[in-house]
C-alpha positions as MATLAB code, in Angstrom:
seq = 'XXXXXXXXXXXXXXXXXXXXXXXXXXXXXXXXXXXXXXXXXXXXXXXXXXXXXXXXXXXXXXXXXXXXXXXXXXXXXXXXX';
ca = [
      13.991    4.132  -16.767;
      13.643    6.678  -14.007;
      13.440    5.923  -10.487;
       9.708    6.478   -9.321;
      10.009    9.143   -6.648;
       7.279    9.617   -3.760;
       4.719   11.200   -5.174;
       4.601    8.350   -7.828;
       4.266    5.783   -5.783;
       1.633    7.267   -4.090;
      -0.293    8.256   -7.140;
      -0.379    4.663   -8.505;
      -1.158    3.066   -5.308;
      -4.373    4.866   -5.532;
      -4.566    4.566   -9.310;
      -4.155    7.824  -10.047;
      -4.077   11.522   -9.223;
      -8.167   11.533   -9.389;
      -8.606    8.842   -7.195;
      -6.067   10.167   -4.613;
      -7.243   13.706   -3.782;
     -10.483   12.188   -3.959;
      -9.469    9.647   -0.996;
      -7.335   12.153    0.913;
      -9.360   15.441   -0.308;
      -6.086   17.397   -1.475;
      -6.527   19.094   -4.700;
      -6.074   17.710   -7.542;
      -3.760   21.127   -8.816;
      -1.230   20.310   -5.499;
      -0.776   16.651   -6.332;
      -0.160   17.575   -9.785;
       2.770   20.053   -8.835;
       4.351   17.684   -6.833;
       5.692   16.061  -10.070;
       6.676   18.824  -11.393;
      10.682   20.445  -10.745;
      11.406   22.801   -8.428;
      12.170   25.063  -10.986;
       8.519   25.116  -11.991;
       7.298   25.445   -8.302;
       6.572   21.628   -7.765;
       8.301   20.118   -5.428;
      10.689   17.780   -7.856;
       8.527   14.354   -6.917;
       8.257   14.361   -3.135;
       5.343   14.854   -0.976;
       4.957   17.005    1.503;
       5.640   16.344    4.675;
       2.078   17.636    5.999;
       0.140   15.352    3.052;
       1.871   12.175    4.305;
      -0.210   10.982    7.175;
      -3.691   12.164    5.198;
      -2.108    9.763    2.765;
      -1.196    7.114    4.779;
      -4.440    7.152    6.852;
      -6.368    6.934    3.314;
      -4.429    4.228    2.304;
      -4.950    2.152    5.074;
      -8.717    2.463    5.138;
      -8.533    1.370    2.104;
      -6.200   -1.538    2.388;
      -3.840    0.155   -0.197;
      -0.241   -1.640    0.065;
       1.694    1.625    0.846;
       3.645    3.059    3.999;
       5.261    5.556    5.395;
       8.977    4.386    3.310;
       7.137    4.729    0.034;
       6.608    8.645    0.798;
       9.811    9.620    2.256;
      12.499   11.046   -0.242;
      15.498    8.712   -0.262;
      17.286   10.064   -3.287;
      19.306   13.371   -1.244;
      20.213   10.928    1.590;
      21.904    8.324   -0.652;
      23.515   11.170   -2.637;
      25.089   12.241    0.781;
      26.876    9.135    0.922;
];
């Protein structure tokens, strides 16, 4: 099974890409793309640095279990290694 990247976790923690740009008012098309590669002008499962507070503060309000290490890319920086 594949590792859940970023924009996974995020996604589930508000159960689902509806319910996410609904709570943080980013479009449903741009969450969308941010599964999708690089290659097809997503951004390969991370989330952009600019969403990740909107996120964050959404989550919190709600009471969602999810911080700021669930939204940061870790899979480059252990490749480095």
């Amino acid at each position: 099974m594949a590792e859940k990247t970023p924009a996974d976790i995020a996604i589930a923690a508000f159960g689902g890409v509806e319910a996410l740009a609904s709570a943080t008012k980013i479009p449903v098309k741009r969450i969308y793309r941010w599964r999708q590669s690089l290659a097809k002008g997503g951004s390969d499962g991370r989330v952009p640095a600019n969403q990740q507070g909107v996120i964050l503060r959404a989550a919190r309000k709600r009471r969602l279990d999810l911080c700021a290490e669930d939204l940061i890319d870790m899979r480059v920086a252990e490749d480095v290694q």
